[in-house]
N, C-alpha and C positions, 0 to 999 in steps of 0.2 A: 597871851593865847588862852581863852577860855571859852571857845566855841570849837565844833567839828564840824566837817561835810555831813551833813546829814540828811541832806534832799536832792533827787534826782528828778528833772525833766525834760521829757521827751518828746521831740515835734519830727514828724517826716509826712511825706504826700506821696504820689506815685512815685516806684518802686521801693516805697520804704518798710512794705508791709513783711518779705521775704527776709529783710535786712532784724525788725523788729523780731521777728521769731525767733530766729535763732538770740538774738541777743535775750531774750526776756528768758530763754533756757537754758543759758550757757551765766547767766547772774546766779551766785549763791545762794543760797535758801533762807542764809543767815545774813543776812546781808543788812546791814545795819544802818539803814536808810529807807525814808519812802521813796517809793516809785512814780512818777506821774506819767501818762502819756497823752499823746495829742496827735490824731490821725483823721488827716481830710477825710471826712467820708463825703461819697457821692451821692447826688439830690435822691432822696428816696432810700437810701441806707438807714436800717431800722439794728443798727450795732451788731449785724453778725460777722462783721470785722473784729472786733472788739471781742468778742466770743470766743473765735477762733486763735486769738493770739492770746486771752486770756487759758486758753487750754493748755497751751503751750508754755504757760509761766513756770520757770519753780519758784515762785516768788507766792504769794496767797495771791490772787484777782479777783477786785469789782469793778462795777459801775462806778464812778463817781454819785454820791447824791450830796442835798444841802445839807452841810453840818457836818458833812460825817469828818472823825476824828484825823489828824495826819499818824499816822503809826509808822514807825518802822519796819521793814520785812514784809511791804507789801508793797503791791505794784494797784496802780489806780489809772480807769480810765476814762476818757471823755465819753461820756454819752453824746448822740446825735442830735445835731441843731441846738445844744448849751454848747458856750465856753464853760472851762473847766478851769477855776479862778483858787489858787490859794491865800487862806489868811492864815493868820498869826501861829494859829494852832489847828485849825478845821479846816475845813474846804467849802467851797460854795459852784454853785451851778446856775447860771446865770442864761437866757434869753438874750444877752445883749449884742448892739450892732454886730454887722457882719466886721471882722478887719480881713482885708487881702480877698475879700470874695468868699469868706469861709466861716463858719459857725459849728462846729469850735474852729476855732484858729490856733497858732502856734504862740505868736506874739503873746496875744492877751495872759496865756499861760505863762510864759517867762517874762513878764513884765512882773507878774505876781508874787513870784520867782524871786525877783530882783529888789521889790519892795519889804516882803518879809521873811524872809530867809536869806537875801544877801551874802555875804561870806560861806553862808553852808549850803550853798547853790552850787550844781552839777549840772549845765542845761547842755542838751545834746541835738544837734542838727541833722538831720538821715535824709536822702537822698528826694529829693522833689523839682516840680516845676515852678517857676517865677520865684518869690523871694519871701515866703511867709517864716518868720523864723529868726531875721537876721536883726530884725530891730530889737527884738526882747533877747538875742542871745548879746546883742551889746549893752543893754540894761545890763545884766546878771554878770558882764566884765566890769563894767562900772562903778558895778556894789562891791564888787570884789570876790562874785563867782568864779567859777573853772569853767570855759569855754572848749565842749568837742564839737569836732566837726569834723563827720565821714567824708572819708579823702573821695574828692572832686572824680580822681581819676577812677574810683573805683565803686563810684556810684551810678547808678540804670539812670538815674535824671539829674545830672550833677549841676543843676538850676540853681536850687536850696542850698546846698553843701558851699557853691562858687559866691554866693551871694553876702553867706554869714563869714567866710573866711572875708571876704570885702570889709565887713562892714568891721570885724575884728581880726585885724592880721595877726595876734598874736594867739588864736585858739588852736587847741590841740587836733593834728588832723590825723583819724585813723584809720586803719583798713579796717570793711567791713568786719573779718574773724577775729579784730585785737579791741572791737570798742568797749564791749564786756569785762574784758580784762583789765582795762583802764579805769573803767568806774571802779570795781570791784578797788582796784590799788588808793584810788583816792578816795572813796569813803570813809569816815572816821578820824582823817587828816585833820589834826591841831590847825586852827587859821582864827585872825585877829576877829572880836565881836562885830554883830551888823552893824554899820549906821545908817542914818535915815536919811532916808531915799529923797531924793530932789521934788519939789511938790510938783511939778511940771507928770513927772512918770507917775506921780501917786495919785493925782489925777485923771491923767489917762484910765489909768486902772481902775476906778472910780465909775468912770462912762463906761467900759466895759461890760461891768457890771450895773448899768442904769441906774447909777446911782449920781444925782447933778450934774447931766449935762444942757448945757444950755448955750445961748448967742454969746451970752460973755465969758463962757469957757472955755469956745475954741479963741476968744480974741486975747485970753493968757498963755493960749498954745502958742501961736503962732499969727501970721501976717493971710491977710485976703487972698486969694488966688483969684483968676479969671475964671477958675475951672468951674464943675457942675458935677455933683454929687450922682454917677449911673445909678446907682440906689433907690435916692428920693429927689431926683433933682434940682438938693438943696447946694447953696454956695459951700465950697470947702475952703477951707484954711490951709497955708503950708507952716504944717510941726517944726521948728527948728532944733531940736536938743538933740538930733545925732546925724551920725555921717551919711545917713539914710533918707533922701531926700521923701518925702512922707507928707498927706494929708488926711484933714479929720472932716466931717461937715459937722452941722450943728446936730443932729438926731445922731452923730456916733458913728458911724461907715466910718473906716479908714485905709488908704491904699498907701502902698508905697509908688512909687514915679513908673516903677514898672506895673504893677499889676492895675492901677491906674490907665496907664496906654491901654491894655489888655479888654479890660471893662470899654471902656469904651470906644473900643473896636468892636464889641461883643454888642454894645449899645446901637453902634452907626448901622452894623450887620441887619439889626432888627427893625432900625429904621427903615432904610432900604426893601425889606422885604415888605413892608408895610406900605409902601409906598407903592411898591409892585403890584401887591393886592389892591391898592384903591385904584388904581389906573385899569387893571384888567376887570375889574369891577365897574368901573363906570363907562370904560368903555363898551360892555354888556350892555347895560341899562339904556344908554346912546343910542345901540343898535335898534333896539327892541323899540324904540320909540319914534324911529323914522320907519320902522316900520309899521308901527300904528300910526301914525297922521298921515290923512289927506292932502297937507298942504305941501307941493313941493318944496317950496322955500326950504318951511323945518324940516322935511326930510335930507335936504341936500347939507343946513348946519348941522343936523345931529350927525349923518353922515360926515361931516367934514370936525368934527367937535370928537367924532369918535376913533377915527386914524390921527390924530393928534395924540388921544389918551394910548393908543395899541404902537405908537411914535415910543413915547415916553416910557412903556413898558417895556419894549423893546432895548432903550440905552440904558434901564435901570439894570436888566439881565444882564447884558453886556456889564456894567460896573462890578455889577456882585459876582461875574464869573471873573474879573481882572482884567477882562479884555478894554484900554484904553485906546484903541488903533483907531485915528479917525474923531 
């Protein structure tokens, strides 16, 4: 034994924010660990989530930026639209792909986690929707972190919470008021040194941080998919190295099987609508154009060319409202 718990991170989405505050006030001052967090923000969040939970810390709070040192006795947070990436001894902030729909993400931070800090890895799961969270909290059991994870039953979106307990049945599950108390206990814990991490996860993390991805890196990830990248419409690969069924494309996007469905329900949505619009649109331009020619003929195709298009507008509305009757 010649290593201790000495790093803590932290990923939750909706309702995790309530949960985070108290916990980042109710952590000792002295607390002999850094703090990491990771909190979806929503499109147009310019970090006064971040702000507001940094007020709240008795822990010191910043921004994450590039470089800055890992220190103990502070709590560190993801700025918006980076992932928030640790290495060896610093931190890094990175641009890179969305994972799960999200920039920061959870994963990419406990993947990080899991690569250089292993053994003295703390990663904590809080309360969210769909599943960001559970692939890098399996990393960081892997290595041979300490796995929490806010009890399902007593989480506002117990999405996240139910997801990472899946993906690792053996992490610790707490009520919201005991998770603080838990870190606080294993901190500083004797535990066997890191080893190095599988190249497969050191990789990933790698692309995360744009750093070499390419066509022949998802083809050492994993196997072709049928699927289609909602991102960039590039092919994705299926990741095989955890119990979490997972794809990556070649530009870096990565979903899990769930937040994959989700996207591209979010994708078909937009399609649909777009198709809406071209139809009520042409069937306009249609109108207008039997009404300017002389010739019956063309007045009566366009006319007949345009209750076809105001047809098809019609069963699209119908689609996108659920209505399949008929």
């Amino acid at each position: 034994m010649d290593s201790s718990r000495d790093t803590v991170v932290i990923g939750g989405s909706a309702g995790a924010f309530s949960v985070l505050k108290g916990l980042l006030g109710q952590l000792p001052a002295d607390l002999g660990a850094a703090v990491f967090v990771t909190l979806h923000f929503t499109e147009g969040d310019r970090g006064h989530a971040a702000e507001l939970l940094a007020a709240a810390s008795a822990l010191p709070p910043r921004v994450a930026s590039e470089g800055q040192p890992i220190e103990a006795g502070t709590v560190t947070f993801a700025p918006p639209n980076r992932h928030l990436l640790l290495g060896e001894h610093h931190v890094h902030v990175r641009r890179g792909p969305r994972e799960n729909g999200f920039r920061p993400a959870v994963d990419p931070m406990f993947r990080s986690a899991a690569v250089y800090r292993g053994t003295r890895s703390i990663a904590v799961v809080l309360s969210g929707l769909l599943d960001d969270g559970a692939v890098g909290l399996e990393a960081v059991a892997r290595q041979g972190g300490l796995a929490i994870v806010q009890d399902p039953a007593d989480a506002d979106f117990p999405d996240m919470p139910l997801a990472a307990q899946s993906a690792v049945p053996g992490a610790t599950l707490r009520a919201t008021a005991e998770i603080a108390g838990e870190i606080a206990r294993q901190v500083g814990r004797p535990v066997a040194a890191p080893t190095r991490a599988p190249d497969k996860m050191m990789m990933e993390l790698k692309i995360a941080g744009l750093e070499g991805a390419s066509m022949s890196t998802e083809d050492q990830l994993g196997t072709l998919s049928p699927y289609n990248c909602p991102d960039c419409n590039g092919v994705l690969w299926e990741v095989d190295d955890s119990p979490v069924t997972r794809f990556r494309c070649h530009t870096g996007h990565a979903y899990t099987i769930a937040t994959l469905d989700d996207a591209q329900q979010s994708a078909l949505e937009r399609s649909l609508y777009d198709a809406l619009r071209a139809n009520r649109g042409r069937a306009d331009l249609l109108r207008r154009m039997a009404e300017r020619t002389d010739t019956q003929h063309l007045r009566e195709r366009h006319e007949t060319a345009a209750r076809k298009c105001e047809e098809d507008a019609h069963l699209l509305e119908r689609i996108i409202l659920g209505d399949r009757a008929g």
